[in-house]
Steps between C-alpha positions, in 0.01 A plus 500: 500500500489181312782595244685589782464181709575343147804671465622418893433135446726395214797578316410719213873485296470092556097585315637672237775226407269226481224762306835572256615176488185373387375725286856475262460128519161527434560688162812294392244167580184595264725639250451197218160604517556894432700441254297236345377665185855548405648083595183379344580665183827350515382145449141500350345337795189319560217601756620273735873517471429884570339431821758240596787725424330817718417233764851314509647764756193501731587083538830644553409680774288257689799253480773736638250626757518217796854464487508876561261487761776270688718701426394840650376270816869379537730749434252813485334678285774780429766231359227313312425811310828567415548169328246507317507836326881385435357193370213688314829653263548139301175463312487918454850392319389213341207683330699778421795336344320168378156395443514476159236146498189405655651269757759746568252762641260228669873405700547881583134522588542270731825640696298823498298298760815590763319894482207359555573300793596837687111506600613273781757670597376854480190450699614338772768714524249803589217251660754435758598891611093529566260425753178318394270829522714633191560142286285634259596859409899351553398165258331759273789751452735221484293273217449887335777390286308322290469867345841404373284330234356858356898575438540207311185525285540872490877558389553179346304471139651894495872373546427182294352682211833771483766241595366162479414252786785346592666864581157561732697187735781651535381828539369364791813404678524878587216528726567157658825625633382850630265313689791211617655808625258656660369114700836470609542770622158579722332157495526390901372141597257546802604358842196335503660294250431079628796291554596274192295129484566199319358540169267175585309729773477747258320237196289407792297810435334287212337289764275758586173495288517929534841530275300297268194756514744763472675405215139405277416892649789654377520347191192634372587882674879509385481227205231725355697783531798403327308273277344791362798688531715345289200367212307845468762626279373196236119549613461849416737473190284216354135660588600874434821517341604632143527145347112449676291818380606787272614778718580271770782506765820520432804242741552814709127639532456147607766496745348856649172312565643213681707710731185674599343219576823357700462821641227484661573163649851562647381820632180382687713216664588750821128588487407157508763459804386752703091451411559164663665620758194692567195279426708188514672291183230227490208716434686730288593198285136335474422878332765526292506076368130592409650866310740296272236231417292761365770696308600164309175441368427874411871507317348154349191729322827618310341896453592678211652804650846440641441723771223320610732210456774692719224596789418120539861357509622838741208416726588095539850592554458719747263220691769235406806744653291585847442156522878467507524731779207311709647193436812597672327678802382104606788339412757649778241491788466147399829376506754802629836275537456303180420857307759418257460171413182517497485807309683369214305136481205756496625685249660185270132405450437859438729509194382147423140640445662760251675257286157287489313791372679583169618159464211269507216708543517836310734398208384159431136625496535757263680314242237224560207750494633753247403754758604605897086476623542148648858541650347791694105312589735215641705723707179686595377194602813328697491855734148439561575157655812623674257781631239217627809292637654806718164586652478153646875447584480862643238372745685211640824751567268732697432220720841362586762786433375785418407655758442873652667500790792619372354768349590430165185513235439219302 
């Protein structure tokens, strides 16, 4: 009865577009970090320039995000997405063609930013076909492109190792126009589209202290995720790889791990979704903040076996991708008109958290410490006060807008 009411309320062709949209722009954005075992060999890089050069597209992404935002508020989400796949096509050339020097892929890492702005777009084109009983499953299926991650980390060191990485780019141009096509062509704006504002009432959203709350939220869920995402590739290579241990994992072995554990975090987004729909995103979350702090300081024990390894890194991925999903069951029901906009400041600080990650906490420590424990004790321990921080905040919602008589859980 449920999937059926689900399937009454929306637009399931619109779904799909923004799940296929997403999920290609998702793989095109993480795939410097893929392909990372191949670049870095390119240029004999340091600890930290490999973080900052697997972290340059997820800064990228949180720049292009706002101004996408606007853009699917004013002239809908259908047109927005167009662009920017068309868009997407000049750093896939560049990379392809070009990037042949260090600054020349941290300027293509950064245009790859455009695919992952589609977040903004994407999302609130489905948010905005369903009713606030199914935000969660329709936020879920939507932000299940994040799976397009696994493709990236899956086929990429394969294509990279038989025709080199710069081929793996434009390889990639294929996909992004079957799905162009495909959004063009079924990809319907909802009438319950809002009229165009001035892009002042739209920056107003910063006033309020819950975009703010949001954003720190999101960018542990999503920033971990593609934080992760795009540096496990070097983690597992430099704690269990062939160069590491004798008998150890080779660049595509490596790359099979990380898409399991991308996996299991794109996958469990929908989960995530509809689990809050059911028991409500906040409480969901205050689980799930506590699941990841634990997993980082287990994964900081740094066990022996890699499968051991791979069962810790699956399981906080899987917390850190439902956590995506709850997120975005609270968002809508808290500001429905300003979905878009707010979706994609929301989702700027998102990609923010995943370029801080590598950046200036995983990469610096590790070529500070000789070793990835601390990176990981200091993550565990910045989710643990997020986790203290959302229980409180959490409260304070449940007294002024939160509440059940809508019917929606919380």
């Amino acid at each position: 009865m449920e999937a059926k009411s689900f399937r009454k309320s929306g637009n399931f062709p619109s779904l799909m577009s923004a799940f296929l949209y997403f999920d290609v722009s998702f793989m095109i954005w993480v795939m410097c970090g893929a392909l990372s075992l191949y670049i870095t060999k390119d240029f004999a890089l340091t600890d930290v320039q490999k973080a900052t050069m697997v972290a340059i597209p997820t800064l990228g992404g949180s720049i292009f995000r706002i101004p996408m935002g606007l853009l699917a508020d004013r002239i809908g989400s259908r047109k927005a997405g167009i662009i920017g796949m068309i868009l997407t096509v000049i750093p896939l050339m560049w990379a392809w063609q070009m990037g042949t020097t260090l600054n020349q892929v941290y300027i293509f890492g950064i245009l790859l930013g455009i695919a992952g702005a589609s977040f903004a777009v994407a999302l609130s084109l489905a948010s905005r076909w369903y009713p606030a009983e199914h935000q969660g499953l329709a936020m879920g299926i939507a932000g299940a492109g994040n799976s397009g991650t696994a493709l990236a980390t899956f086929f990429g060191p394969k294509l990279a190792q038989a025709y080199g990485w710069h081929a793996v780019f434009g390889m990639a141009l294929i996909p992004l126009g079957l799905v162009l096509l495909f959004y063009i062509i079924f990809a319907k704006d909802s009438p319950n589209q809002p009229a165009p504002k001035k892009i002042g009432d739209y920056l107003s959203m910063f006033k309020f202290a819950d975009t703010w709350w949001f954003s720190l939220f999101y960018s542990i869920t999503f920033g971990g995720f593609v934080g992760f995402a795009t540096y496990f590739s070097i983690f597992f290579y430099d704690v269990y790889g062939e160069k590491a241990m004798v008998g150890g994992l080779t660049k595509i072995e490596v790359g099979y791990l990380v898409t399991i554990t991308v996996i299991a975090g794109s996958f469990f987004r929908p989960i995530g979704g509809y689990i809050a729909d059911k028991i409500g995103g906040m409480k969901f979350l205050l689980i799930l903040f506590a699941c990841v702090s634990t997993c980082s300081f287990l994964i900081a024990s740094m066990p022996k076996s890699f499968l051991v390894m791979l069962l810790f890194t699956s399981v906080m991925m899987a917390c850190l991708g439902m956590g995506n999903g709850s997120i975005f069951q609270i968002v809508p029901q808290r500001f429905p008109k300003e979905i878009g906009v707010v979706t994609g400041i929301v989702g700027a600080f998102g990609g923010l958290g995943g370029f801080i990650l590598p950046k200036y906490l995983l990469g610096p420590l590790k070529q500070s410490t000789g070793s990835h424990v601390a990176g990981f004790i200091v993550v565990g321990c910045i989710v643990l006060v997020g986790t203290l921080a959302f229980y409180a905040v959490t409260r304070s919602w449940k007294k002024s807008w939160a509440t059940t008589e809508s019917g929606v859980n919380y």
